[in-house]
N, CA, C and O atoms as a MOPAC input file, in Angstrom:
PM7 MOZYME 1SCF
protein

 N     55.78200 1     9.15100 1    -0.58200 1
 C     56.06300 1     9.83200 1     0.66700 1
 C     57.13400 1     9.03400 1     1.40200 1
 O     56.93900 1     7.83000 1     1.56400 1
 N     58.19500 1     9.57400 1     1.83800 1
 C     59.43100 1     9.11500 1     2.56600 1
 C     59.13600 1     9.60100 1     4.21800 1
 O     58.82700 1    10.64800 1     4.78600 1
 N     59.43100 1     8.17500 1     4.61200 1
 C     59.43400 1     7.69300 1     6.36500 1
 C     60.25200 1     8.23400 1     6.78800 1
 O     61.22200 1     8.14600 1     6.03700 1
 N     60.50400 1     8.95700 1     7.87300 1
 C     61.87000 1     9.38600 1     9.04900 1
 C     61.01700 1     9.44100 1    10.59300 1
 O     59.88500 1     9.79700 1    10.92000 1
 N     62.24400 1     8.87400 1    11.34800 1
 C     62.05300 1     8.53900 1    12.75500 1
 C     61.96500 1    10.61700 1    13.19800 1
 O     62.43900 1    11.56800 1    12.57500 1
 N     61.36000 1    10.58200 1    14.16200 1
 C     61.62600 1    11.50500 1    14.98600 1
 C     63.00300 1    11.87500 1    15.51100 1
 O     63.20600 1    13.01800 1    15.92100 1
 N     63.93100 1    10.97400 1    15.51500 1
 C     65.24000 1    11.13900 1    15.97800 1
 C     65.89700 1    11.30200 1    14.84700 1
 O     66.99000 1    11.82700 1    15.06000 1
 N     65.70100 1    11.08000 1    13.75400 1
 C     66.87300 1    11.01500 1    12.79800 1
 C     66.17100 1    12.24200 1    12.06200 1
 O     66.78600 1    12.49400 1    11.02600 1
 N     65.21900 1    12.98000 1    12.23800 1
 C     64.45400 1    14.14600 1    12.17300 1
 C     64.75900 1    15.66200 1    13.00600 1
 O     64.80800 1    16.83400 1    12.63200 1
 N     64.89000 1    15.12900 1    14.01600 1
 C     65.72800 1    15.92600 1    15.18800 1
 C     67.08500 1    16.36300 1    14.57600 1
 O     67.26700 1    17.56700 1    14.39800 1
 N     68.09400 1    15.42900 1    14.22700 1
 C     69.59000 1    15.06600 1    14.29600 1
 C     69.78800 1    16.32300 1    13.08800 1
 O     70.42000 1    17.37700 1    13.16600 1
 N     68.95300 1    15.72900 1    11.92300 1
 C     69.10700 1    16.53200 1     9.99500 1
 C     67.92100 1    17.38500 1     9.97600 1
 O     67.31900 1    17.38300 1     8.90200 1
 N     67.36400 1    18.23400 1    11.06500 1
 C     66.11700 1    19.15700 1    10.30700 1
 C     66.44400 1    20.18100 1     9.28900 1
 O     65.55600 1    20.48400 1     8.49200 1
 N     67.51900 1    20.71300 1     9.21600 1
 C     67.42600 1    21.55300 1     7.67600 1
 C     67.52800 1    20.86600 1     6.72300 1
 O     67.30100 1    21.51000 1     5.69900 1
 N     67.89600 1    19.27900 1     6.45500 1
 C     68.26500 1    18.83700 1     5.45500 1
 C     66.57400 1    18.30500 1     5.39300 1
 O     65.89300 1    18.92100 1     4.57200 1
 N     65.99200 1    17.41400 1     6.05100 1
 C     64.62800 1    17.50500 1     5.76800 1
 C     63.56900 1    18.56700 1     5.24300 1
 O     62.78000 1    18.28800 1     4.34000 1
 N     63.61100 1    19.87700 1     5.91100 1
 C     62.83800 1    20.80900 1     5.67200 1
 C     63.24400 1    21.52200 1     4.15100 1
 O     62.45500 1    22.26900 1     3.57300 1
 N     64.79500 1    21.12000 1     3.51800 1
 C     65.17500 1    21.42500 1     2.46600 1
 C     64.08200 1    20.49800 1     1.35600 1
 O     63.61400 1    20.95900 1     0.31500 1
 N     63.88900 1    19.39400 1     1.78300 1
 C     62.99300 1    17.97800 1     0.84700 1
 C     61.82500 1    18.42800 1     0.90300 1
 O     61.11600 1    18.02600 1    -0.02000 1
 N     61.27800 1    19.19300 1     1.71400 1
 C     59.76800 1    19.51000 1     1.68200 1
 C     59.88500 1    20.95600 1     1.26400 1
 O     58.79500 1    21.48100 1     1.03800 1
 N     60.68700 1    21.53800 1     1.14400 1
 C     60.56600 1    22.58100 1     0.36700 1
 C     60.36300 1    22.47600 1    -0.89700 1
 O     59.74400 1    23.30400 1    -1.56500 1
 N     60.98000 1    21.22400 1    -1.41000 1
 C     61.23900 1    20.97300 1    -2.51800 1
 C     60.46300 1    20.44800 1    -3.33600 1
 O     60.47500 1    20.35300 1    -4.56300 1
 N     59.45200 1    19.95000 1    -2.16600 1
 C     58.19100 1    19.64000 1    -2.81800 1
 C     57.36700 1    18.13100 1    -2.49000 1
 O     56.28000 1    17.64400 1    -2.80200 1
 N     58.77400 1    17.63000 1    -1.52600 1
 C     58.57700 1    16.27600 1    -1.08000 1
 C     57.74300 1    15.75600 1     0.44000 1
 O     58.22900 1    16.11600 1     1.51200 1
 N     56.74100 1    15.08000 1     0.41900 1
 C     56.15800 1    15.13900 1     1.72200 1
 C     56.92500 1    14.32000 1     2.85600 1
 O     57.95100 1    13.77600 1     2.44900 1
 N     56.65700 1    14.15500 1     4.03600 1
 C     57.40700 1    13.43300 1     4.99700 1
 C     57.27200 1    13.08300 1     5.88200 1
 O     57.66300 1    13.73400 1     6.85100 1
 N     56.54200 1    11.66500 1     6.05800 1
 C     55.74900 1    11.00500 1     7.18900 1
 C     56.63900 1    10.49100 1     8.44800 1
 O     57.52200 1     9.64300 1     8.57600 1
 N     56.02800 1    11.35000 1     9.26100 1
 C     56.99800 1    11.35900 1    10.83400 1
 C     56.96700 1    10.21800 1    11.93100 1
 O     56.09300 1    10.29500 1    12.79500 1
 N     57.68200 1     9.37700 1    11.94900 1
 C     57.06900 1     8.22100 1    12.43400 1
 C     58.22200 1     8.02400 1    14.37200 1
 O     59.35900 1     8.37800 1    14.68100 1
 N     57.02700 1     7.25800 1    15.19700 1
 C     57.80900 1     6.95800 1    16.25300 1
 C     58.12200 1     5.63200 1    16.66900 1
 O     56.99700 1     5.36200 1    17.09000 1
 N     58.49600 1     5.04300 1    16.78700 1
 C     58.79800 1     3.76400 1    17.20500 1
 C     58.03100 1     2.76600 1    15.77900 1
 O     57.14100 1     1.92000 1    15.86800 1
 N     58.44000 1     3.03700 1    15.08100 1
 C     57.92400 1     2.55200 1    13.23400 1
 C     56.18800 1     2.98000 1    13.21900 1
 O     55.51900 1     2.25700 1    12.48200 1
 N     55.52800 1     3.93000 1    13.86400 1
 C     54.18800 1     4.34500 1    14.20400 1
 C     54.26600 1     5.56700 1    13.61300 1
 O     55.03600 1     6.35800 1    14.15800 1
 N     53.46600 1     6.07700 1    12.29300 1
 C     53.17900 1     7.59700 1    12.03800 1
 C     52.63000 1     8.25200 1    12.64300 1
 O     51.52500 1     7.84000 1    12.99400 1
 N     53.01600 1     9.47800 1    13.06300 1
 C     52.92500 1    10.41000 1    14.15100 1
 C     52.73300 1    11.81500 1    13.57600 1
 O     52.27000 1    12.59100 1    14.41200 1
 N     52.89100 1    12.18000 1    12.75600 1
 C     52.57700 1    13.30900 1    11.48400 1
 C     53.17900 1    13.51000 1    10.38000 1
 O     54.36500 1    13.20500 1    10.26000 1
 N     52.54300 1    14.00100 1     9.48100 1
 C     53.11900 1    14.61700 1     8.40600 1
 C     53.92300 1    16.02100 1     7.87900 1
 O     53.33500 1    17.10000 1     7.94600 1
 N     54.89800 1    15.95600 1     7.50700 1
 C     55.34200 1    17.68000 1     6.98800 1
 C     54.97300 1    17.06400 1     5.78800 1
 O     55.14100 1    15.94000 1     5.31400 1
 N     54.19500 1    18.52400 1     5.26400 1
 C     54.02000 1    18.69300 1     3.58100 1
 C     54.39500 1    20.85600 1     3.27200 1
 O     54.08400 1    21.90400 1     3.83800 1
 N     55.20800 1    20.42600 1     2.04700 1
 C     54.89400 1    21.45400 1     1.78300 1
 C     53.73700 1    22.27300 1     2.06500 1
 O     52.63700 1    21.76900 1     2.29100 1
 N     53.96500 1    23.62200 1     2.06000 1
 C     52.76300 1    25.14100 1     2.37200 1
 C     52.16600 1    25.13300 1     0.51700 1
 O     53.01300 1    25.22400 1    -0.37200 1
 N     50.76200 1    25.02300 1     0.19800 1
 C     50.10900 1    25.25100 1    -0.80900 1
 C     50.98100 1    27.09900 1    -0.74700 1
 O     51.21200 1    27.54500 1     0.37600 1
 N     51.30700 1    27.82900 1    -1.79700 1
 C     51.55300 1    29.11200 1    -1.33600 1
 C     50.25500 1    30.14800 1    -2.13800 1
 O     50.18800 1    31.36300 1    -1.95700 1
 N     49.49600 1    29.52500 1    -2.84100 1
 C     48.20000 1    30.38800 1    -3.16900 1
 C     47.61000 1    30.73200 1    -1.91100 1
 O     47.03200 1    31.80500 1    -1.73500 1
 N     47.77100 1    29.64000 1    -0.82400 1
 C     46.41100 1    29.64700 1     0.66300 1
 C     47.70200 1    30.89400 1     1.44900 1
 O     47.32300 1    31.35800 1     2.52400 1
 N     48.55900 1    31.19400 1     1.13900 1
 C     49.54600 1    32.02300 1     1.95900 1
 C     49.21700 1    33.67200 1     1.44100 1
 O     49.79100 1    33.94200 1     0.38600 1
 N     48.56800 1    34.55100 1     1.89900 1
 C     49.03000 1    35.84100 1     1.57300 1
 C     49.82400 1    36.75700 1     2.27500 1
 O     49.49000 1    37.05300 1     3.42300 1
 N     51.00700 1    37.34400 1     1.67400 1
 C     51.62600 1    38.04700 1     2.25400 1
 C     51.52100 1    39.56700 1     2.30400 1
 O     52.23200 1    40.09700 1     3.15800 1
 N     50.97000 1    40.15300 1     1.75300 1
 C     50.44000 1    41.30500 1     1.58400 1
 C     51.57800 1    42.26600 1     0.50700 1
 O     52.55700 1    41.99300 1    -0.18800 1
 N     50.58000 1    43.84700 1     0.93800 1
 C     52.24800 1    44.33400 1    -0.30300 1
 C     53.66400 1    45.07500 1     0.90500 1
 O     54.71500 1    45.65600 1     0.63500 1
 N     53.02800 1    44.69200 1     2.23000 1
 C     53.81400 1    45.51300 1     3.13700 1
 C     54.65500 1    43.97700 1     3.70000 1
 O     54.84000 1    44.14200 1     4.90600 1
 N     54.90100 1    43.36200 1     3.51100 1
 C     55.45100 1    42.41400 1     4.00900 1
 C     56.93900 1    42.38200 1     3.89100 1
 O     57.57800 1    42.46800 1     2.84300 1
 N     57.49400 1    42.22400 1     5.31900 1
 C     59.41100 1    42.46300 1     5.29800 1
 C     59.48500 1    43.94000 1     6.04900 1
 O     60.55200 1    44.20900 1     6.60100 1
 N     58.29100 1    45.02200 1     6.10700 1
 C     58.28400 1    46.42000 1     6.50900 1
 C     57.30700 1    46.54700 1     8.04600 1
 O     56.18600 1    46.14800 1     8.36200 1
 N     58.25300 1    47.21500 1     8.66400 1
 C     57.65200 1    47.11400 1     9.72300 1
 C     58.11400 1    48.68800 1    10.36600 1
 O     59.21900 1    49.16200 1    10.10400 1
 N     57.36300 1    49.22300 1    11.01300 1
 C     57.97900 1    50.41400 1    11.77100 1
 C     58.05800 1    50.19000 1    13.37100 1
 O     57.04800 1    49.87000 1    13.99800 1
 N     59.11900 1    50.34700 1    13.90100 1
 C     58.82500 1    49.99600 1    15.54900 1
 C     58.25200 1    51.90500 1    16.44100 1
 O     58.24800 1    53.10000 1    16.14400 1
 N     57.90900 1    51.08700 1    17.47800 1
 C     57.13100 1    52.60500 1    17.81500 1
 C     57.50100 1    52.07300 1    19.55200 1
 O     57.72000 1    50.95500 1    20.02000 1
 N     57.44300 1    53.46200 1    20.18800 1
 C     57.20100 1    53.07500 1    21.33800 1
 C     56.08100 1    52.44300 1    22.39100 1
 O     54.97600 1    52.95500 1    22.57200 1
 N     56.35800 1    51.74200 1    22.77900 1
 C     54.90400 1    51.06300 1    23.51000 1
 C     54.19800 1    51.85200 1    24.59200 1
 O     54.81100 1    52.67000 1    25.27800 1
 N     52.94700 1    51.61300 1    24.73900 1
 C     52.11700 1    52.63100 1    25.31800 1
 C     52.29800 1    52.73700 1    26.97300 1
 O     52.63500 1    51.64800 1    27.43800 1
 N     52.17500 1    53.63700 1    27.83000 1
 C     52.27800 1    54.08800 1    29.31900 1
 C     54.04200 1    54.75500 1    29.59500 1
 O     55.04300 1    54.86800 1    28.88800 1
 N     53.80000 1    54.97000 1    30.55500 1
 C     54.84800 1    55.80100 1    30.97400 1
 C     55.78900 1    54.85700 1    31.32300 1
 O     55.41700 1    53.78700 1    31.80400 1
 N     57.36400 1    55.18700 1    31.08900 1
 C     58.68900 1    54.77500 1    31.03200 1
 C     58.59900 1    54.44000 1    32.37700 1
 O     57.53600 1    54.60400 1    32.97600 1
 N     59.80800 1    53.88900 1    33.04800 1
 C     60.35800 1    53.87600 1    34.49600 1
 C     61.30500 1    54.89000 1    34.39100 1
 O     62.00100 1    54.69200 1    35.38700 1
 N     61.86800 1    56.05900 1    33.68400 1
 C     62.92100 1    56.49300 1    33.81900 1
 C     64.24300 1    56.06400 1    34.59700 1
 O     65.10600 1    56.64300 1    35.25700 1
 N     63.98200 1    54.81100 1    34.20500 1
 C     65.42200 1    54.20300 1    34.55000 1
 C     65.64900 1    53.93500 1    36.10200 1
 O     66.67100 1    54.13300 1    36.75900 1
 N     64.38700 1    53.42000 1    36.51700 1
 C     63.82100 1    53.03400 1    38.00600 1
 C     63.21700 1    52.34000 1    37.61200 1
 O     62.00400 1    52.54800 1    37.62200 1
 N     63.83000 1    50.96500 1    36.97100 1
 C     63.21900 1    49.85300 1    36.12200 1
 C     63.38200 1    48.67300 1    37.33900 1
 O     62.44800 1    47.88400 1    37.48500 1
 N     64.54000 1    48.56900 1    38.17900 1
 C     64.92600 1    47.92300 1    39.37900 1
 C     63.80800 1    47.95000 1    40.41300 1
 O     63.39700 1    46.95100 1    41.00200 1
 N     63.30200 1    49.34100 1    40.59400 1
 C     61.73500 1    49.36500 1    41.22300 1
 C     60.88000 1    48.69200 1    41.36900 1
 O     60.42900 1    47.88300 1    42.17900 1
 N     60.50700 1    49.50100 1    39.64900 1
 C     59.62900 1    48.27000 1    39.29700 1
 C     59.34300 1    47.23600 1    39.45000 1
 O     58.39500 1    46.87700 1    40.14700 1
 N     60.22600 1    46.38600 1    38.72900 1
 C     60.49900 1    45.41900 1    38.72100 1
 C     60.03000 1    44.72900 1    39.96700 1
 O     59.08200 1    43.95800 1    40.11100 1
 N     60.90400 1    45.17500 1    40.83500 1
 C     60.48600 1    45.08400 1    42.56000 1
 C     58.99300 1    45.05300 1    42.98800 1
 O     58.57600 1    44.20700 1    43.77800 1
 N     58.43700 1    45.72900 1    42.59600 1
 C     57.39000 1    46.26300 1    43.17300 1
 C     56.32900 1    45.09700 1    42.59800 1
 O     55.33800 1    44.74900 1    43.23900 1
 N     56.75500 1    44.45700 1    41.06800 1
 C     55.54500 1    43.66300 1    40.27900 1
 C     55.76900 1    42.48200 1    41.45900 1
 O     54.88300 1    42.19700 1    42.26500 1
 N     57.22900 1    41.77700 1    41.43100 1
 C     57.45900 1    41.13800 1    41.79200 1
 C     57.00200 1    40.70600 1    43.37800 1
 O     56.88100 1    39.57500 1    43.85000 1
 N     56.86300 1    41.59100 1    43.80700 1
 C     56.42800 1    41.65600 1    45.52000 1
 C     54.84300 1    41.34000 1    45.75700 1
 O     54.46000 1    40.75600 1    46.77100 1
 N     53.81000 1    41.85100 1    44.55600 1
 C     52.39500 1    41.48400 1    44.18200 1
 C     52.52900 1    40.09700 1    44.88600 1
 O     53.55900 1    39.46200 1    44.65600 1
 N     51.46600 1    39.49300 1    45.83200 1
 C     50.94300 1    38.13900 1    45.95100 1
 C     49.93200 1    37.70200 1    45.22900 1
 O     48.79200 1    38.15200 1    45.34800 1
 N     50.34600 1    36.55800 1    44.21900 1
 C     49.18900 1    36.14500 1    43.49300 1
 C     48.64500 1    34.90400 1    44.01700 1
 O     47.64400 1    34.40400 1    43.50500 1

């Protein structure tokens, strides 16, 4: 398992997350103190189903502002919580 600072983690994260893709683990350390681990995803414990990537968008439920969204808006905003 290969050491990287939090900062030099920050600076290269795709090039790290490329190493643990790859299969390599990567102990996250702060001030020379381990602080967590990235490990690869087991991908048996992952199911994606057979609809996965498919999505249909729909409209969301209650009535529109017909474009008296400025109102609105107004009106939530004015609520004292």
């Amino acid at each position: 398992m290969v050491a990287v600072s939090i900062q030099d983690l920050k600076s290269r994260l795709s090039a790290w997350i490329a190493r643990v893709r790859d299969g390599e683990s990567v102990l996250i350390t702060s001030h020379n103190r381990p602080v967590a681990r990235l490990e690869p995803v087991d991908r048996s414990d992952v199911h994606a189903g057979a609809r996965v990537g498919h999505a249909d968008l729909a409209r969301g439920p209650g009535p529109t502002t017909r474009g008296r969204y400025r109102a609105a808006l107004s009106d939530d905003r004015s609520v004292d919580r």
